[in-house]
DOLUM-126625 format. One line per field, with one value per residue (C-alpha): residue number from 0; residue in three letters; y, x, z. Coordinates in pm, whole numbers, plus 50000, padded with zeros to 5 digits. Layout:
BEGIN
k <- NUM / ...
r <- Ala / ...
y <- Y / ...
x <- X / ...
z <- Z / ...
END
This chain:
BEGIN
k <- 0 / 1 / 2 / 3 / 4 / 5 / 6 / 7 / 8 / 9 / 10 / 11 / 12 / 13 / 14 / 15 / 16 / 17 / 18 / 19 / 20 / 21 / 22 / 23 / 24 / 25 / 26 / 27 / 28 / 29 / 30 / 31 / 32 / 33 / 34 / 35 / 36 / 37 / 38 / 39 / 40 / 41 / 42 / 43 / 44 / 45 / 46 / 47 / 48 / 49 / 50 / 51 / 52 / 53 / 54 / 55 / 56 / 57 / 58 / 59 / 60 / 61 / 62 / 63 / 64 / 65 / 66 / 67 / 68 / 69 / 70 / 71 / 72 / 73
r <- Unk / Unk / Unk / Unk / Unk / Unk / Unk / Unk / Unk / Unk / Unk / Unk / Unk / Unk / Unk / Unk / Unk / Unk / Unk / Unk / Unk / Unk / Unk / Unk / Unk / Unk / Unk / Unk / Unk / Unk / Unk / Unk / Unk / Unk / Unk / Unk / Unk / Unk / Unk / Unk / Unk / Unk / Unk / Unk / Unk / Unk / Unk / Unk / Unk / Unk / Unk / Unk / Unk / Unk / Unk / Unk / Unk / Unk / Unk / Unk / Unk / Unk / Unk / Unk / Unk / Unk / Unk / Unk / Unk / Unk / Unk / Unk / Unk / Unk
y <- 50000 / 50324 / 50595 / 50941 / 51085 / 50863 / 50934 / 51310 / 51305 / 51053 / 51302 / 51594 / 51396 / 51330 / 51622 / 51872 / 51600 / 51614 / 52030 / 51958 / 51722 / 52030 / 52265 / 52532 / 52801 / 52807 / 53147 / 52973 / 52671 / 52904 / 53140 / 52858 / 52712 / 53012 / 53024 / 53266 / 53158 / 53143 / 52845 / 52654 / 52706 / 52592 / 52227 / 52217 / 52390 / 52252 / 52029 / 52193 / 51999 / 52129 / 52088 / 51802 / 52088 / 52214 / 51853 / 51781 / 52106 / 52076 / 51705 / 51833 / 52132 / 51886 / 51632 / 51377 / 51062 / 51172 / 50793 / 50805 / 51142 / 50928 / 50639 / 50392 / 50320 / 50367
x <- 50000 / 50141 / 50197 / 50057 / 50343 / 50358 / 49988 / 49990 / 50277 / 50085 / 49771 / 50007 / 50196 / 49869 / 49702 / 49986 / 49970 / 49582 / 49634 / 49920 / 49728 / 49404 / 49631 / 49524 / 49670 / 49640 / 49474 / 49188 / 49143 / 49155 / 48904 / 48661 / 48705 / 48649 / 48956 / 49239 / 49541 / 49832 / 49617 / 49664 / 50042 / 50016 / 49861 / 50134 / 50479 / 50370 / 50256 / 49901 / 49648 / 49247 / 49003 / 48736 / 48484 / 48768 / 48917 / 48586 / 48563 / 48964 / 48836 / 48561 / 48715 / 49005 / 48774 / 48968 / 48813 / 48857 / 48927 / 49240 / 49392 / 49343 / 49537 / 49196 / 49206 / 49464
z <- 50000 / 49933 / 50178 / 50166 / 50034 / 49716 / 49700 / 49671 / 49448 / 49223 / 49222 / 49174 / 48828 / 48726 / 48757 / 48593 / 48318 / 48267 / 48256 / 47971 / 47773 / 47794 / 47622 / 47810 / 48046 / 48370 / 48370 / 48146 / 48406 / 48682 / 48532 / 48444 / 48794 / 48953 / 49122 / 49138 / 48905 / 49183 / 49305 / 49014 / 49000 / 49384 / 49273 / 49024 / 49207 / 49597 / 49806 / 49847 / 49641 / 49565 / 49806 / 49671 / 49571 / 49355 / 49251 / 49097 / 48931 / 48777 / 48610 / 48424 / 48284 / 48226 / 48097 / 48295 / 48510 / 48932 / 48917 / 48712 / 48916 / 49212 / 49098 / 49124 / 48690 / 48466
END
């Protein structure tokens, strides 16, 4: 089982991938999300990862599965 540590970083790869493969800024995410931009780069440059209203909010705008972010399909 992995640990939290190898968790977040899992959710973090995954979810700066998912924001690569959408081809869009981070400005456009954060505006659609209704979020302020520097909160984005935080998901992608820290440790700090969305809250689950948020989460939920980043895969549909990223048209990615919560499942696969999580690590529960590949």
């Amino acid at each position: 089982m992995r640990n939290d540590t190898e968790i977040e970083k899992m959710i973090r790869e995954r979810l700066i991938e998912a924001i690569k493969q959408s081809g869009m800024t981070n400005t456009a995410i954060a505006k659609q999300a209704n979020i302020h931009v520097s909160m984005i780069t935080d998901y992608k440059n820290t440790k700090k990862l969305p809250s689950l209203t948020n989460f939920a909010i980043l895969c549909k705008i990223l048209d990615v599965s919560s499942d696969y972010i999580l690590g529960l399909e590949t």
